[in-house]
PAZAPA-4460 file (N, C-alpha, C; in steps of 0.05 Angstrom, whole numbers, plus 32768, in hexadecimal, padded with zeros to 4 digits):
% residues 190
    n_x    n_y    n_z   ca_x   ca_y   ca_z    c_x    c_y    c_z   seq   type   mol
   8011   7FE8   8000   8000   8000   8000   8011   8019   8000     1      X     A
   800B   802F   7FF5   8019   804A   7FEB   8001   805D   7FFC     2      X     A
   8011   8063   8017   8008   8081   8023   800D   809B   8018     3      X     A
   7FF9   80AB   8012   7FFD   80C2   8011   7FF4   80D8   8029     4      X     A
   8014   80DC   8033   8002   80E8   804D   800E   8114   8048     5      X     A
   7FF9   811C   8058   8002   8138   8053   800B   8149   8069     6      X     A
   8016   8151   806F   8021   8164   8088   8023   817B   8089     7      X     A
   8013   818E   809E   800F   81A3   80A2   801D   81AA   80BA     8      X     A
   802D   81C6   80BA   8031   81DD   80D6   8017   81EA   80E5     9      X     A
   800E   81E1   80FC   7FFD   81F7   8108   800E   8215   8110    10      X     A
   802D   8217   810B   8034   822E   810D   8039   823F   80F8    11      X     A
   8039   822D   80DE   8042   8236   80C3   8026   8241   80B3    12      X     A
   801C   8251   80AF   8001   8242   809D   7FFF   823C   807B    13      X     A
   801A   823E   806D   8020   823B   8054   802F   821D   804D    14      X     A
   802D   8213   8062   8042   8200   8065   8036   81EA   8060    15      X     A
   8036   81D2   804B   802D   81B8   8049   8040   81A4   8031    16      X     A
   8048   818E   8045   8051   8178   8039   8045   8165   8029    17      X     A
   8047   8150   8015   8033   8140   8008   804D   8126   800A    18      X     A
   8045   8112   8020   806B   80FE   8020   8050   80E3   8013    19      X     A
   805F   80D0   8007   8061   80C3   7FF8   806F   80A0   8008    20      X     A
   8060   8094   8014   8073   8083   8024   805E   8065   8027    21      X     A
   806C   8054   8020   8065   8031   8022   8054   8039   8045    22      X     A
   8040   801F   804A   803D   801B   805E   8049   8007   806D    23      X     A
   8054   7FFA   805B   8068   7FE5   806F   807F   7FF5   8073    24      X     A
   808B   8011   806B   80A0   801C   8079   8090   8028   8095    25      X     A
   80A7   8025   80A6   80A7   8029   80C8   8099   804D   80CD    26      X     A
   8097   8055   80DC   809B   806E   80F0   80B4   8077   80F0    27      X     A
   80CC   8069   80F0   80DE   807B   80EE   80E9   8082   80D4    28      X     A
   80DE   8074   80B8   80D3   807D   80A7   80D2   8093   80A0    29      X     A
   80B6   8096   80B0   80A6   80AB   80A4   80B8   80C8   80B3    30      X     A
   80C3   80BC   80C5   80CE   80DB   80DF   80E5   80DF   80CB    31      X     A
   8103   80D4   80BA   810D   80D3   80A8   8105   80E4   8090    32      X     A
   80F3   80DA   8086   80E2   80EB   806C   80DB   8101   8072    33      X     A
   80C6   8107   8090   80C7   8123   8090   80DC   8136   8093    34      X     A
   80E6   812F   80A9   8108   813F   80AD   8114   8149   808F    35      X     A
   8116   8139   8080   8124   8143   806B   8110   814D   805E    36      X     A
   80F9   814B   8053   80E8   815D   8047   80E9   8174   804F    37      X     A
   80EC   8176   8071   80EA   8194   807D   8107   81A0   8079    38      X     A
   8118   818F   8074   8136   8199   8079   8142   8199   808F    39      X     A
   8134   818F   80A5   813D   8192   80BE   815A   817B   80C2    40      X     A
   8177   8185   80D2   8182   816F   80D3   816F   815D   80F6    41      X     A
   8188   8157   8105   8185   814C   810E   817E   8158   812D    42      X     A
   816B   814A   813A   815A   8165   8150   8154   814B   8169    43      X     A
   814D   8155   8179   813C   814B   818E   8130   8132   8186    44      X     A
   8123   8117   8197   811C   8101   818E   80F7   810B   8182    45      X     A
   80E4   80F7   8176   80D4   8109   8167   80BE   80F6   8170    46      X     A
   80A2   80FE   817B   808E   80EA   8187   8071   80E9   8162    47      X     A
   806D   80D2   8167   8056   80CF   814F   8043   80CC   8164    48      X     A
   802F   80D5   815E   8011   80D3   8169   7FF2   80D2   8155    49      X     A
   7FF6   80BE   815F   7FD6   80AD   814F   7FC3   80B4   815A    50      X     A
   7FAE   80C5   814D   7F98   80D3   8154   7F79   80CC   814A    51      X     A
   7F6B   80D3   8155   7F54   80D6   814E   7F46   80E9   813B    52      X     A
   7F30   80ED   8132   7F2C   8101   8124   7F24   811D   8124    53      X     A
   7F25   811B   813E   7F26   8138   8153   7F43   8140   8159    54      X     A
   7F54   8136   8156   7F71   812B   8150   7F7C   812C   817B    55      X     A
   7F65   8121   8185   7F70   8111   8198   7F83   80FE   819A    56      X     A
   7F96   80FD   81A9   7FAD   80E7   819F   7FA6   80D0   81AD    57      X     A
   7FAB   80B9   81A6   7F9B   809D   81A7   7FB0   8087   81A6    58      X     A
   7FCF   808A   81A6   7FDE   807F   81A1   7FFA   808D   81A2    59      X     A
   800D   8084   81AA   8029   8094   81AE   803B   8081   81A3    60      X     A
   804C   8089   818B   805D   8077   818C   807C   8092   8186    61      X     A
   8088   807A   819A   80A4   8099   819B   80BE   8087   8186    62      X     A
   80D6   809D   8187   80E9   808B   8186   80FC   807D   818F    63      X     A
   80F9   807C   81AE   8106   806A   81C5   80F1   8066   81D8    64      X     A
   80EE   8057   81E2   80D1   804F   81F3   80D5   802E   8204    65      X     A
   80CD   802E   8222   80CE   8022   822E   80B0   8014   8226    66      X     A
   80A0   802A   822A   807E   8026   822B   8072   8023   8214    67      X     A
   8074   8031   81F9   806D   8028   81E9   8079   8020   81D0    68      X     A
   806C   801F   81C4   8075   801A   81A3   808E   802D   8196    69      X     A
   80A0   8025   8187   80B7   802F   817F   80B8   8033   8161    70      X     A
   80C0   8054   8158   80B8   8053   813E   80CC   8039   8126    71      X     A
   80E2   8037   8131   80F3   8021   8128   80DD   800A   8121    72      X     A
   80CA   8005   8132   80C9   7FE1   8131   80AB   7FE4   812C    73      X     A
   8097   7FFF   8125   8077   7FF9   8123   807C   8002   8101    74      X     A
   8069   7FF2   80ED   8069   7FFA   80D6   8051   800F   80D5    75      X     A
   8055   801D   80BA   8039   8041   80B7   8020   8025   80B5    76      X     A
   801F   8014   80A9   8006   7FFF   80A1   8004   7FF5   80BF    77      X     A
   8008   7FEF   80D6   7FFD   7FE8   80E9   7FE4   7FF8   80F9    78      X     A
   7FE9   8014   80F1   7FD3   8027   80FF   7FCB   8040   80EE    79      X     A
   7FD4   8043   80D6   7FCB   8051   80BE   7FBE   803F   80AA    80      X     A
   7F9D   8040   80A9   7F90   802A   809E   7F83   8036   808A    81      X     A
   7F7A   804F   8087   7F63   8058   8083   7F6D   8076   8074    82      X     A
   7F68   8087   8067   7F68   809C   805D   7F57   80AF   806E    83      X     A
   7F62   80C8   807A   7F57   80DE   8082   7F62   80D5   80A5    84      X     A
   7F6F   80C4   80A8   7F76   80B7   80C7   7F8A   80CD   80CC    85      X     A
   7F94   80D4   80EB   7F9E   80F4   80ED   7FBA   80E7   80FD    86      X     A
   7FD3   80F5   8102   7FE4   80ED   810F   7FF6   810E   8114    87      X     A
   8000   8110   8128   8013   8120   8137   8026   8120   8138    88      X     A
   803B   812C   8127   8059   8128   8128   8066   813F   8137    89      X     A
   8070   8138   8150   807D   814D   8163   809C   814A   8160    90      X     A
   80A4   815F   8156   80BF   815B   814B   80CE   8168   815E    91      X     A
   80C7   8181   8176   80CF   8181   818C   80B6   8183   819D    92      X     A
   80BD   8160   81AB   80AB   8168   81C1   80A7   816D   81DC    93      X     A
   80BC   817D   81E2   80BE   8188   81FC   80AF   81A3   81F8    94      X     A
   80AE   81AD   81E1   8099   81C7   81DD   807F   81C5   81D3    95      X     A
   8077   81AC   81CB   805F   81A8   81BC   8062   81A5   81AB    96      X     A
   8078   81B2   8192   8073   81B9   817D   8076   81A6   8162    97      X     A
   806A   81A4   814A   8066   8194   813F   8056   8195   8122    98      X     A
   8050   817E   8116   8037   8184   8102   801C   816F   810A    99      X     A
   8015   8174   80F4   7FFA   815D   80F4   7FFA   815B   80D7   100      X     A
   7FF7   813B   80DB   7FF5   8126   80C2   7FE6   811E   80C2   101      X     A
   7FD7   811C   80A6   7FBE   810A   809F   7FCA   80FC   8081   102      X     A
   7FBC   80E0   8083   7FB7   80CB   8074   7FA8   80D6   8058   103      X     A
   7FAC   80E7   8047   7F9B   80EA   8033   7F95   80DE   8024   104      X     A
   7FAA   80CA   800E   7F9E   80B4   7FFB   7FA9   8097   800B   105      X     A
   7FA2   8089   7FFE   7FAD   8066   8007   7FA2   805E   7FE4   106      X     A
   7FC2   8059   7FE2   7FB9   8041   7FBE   7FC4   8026   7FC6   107      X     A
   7FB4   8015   7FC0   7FBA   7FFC   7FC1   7FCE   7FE1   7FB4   108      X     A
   7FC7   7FF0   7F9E   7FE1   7FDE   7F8A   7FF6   7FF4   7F84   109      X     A
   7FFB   8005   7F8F   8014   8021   7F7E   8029   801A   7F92   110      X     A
   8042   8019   7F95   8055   801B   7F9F   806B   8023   7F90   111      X     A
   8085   8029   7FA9   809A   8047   7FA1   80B1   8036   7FAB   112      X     A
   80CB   803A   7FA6   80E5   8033   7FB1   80E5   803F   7FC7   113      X     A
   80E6   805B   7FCD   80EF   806D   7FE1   80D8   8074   7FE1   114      X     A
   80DA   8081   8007   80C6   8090   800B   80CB   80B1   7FFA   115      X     A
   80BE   80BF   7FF7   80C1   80D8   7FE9   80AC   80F1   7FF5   116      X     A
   80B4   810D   7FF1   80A3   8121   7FED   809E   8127   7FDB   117      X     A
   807D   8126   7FD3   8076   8125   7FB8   8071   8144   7FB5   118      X     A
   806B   8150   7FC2   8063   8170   7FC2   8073   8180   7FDA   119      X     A
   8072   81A0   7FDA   8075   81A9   7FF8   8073   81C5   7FE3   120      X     A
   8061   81D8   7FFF   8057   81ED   7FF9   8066   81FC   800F   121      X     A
   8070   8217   800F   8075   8226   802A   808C   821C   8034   122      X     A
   8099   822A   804B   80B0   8221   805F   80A6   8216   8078   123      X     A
   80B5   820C   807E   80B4   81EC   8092   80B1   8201   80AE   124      X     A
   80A6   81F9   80C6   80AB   8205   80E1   80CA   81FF   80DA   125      X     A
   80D9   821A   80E5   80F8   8219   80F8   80F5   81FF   8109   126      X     A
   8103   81EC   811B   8108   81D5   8125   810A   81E6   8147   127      X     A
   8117   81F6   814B   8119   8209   8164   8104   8222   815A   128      X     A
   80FA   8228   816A   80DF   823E   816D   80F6   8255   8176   129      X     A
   80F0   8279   8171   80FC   8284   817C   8109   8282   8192   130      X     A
   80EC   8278   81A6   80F2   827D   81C1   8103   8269   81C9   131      X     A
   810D   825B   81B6   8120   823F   81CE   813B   823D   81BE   132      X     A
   8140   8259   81A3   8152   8250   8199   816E   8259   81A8   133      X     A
   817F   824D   81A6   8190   8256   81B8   81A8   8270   81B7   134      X     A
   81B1   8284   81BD   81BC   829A   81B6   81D9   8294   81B4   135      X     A
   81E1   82A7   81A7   81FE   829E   81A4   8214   829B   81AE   136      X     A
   8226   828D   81B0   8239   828C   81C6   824F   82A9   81D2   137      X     A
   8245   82AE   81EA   824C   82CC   81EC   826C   82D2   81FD   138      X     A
   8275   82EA   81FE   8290   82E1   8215   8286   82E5   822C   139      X     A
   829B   82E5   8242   829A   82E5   825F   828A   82FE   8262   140      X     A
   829C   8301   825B   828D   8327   8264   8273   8327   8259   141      X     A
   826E   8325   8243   824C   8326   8237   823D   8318   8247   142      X     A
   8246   8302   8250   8236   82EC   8265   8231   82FA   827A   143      X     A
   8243   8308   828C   8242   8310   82AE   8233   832D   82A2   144      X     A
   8237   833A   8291   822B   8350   828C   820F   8345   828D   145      X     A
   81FD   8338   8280   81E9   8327   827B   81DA   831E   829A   146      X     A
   81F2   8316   82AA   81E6   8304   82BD   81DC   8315   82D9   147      X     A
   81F2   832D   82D5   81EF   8345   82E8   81D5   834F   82DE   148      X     A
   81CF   8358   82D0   81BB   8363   82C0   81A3   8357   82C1   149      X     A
   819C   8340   82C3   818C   8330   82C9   8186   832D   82EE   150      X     A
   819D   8329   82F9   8196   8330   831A   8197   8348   8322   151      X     A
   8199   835F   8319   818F   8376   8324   8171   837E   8320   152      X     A
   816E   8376   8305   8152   836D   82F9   813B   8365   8313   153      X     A
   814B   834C   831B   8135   8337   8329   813B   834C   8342   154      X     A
   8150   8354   8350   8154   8366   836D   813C   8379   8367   155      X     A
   813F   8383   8352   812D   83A1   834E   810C   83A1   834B   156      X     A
   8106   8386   8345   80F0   8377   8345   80E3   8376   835E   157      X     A
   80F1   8366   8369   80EF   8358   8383   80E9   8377   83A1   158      X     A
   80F7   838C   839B   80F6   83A8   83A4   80DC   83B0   83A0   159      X     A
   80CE   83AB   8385   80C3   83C3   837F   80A4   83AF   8385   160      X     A
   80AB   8398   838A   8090   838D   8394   8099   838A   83B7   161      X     A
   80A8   8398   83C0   80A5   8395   83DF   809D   83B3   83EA   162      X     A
   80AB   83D0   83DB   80A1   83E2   83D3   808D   83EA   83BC   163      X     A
   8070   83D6   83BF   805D   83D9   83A9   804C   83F4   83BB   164      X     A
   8044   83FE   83D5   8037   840B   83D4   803D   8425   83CC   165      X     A
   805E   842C   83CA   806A   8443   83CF   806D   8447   83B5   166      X     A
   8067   8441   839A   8067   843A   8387   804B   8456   8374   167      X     A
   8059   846E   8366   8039   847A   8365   802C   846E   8348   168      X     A
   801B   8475   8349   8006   8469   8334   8007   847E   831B   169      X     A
   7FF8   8474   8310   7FFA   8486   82F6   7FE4   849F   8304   170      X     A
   7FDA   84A3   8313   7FC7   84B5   831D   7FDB   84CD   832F   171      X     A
   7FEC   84C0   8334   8001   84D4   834A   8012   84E5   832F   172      X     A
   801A   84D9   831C   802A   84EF   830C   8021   8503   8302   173      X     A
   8029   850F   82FE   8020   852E   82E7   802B   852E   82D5   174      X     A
   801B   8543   82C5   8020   8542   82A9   8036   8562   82A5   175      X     A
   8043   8564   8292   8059   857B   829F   8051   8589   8289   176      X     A
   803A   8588   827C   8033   8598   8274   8015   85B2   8281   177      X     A
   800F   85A4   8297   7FF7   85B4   82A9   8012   85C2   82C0   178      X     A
   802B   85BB   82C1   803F   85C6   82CD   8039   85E5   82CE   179      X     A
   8034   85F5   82E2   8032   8619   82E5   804C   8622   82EC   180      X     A
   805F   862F   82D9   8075   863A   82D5   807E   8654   82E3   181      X     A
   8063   865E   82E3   8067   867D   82ED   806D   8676   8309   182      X     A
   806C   866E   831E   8076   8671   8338   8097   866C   833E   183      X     A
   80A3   8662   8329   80BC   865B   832A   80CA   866D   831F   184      X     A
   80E2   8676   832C   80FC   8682   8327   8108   8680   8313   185      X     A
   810C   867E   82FC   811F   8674   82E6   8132   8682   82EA   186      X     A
   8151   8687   82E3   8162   8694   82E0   8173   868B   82BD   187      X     A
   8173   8693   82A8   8179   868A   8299   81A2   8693   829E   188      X     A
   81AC   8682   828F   81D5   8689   8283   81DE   867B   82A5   189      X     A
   81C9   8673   82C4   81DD   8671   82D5   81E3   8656   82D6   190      X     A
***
């Protein structure tokens, strides 16, 4: 049997894969084929999740696993039966982040050498999300500069919520423009 399965970014919205893959090839397969369709090299281990059609997940299979199924040793034909069936590929999942796959065609007599990407529309999610990518390696001094900066931060924090009543509101300032000038002394050149 010849899966045609398609893969979408919930963070991308231009973004869709069309992979091309036997059902007797494995899960780690399919985690292989995507990676390189996306370009991604090599990242974090990657969880598949077999869902429902509410795309509740209904099945976990990782790539090292005490508890369950291992994408090495489950073939896509053991729990991809059906066309329109949904699956979860978390490519880091310590953040959530990921796509969602659906089963779009199943041909019965067609088969391929290699798995393949038959299409791709748009750019792939980045593999690191802004927020976790990591900054660049800085010197000493940039570091302690950084780290000081950061605990005076938290000191000045920590102050200004122990001194919160003494603190005036936007109601206590003035505006320096209702400021009355004439009572004051100016001396201009001293």
């Amino acid at each position: 049997m010849l899966l045609t399965i398609n893969a979408v970014s919930p963070e991308v919205d231009d973004f869709i894969i069309e992979l091309l893959i036997e059902s007797s090839a494995t899960f780690q397969d399919l985690h292989e084929l995507i990676r390189k369709s996306c370009g991604w090299g090599a990242a974090d281990p990657a969880i598949f999740y077999i869902c429902d059609d509410h795309w509740r997940r209904r099945k976990t299979i990782r790539e090292q696993s005490y508890e369950d199924d291992t994408m090495d040793e489950v073939e896509l034909g053991d729990y991809l039966e059906d066309e329109g069936q949904r699956l979860q590929y978390l490519f880091a999942p310590k953040e959530g982040r990921g796509l969602l796959l659906e089963v779009a065609h199943i041909a019965f007599s067609k088969h391929i050498d290699e798995p393949c990407c038959r299409r791709s529309h748009g750019t792939a999610p980045e593999l690191q999300s802004e927020k976790e990518a990591k900054p660049a390696t800085l010197s000493r001094e940039d570091l302690l500069a950084q780290l000081n900066a950061a605990a005076l931060a938290t000191e000045d924090k920590g102050e200004a919520e122990e001194e919160d009543d003494n603190e005036p509101s936007d109601d206590d300032l003035f505006d320096i423009e209702e400021l009355d000038l004439e009572g004051f002394d100016f001396n201009e050149g001293q």
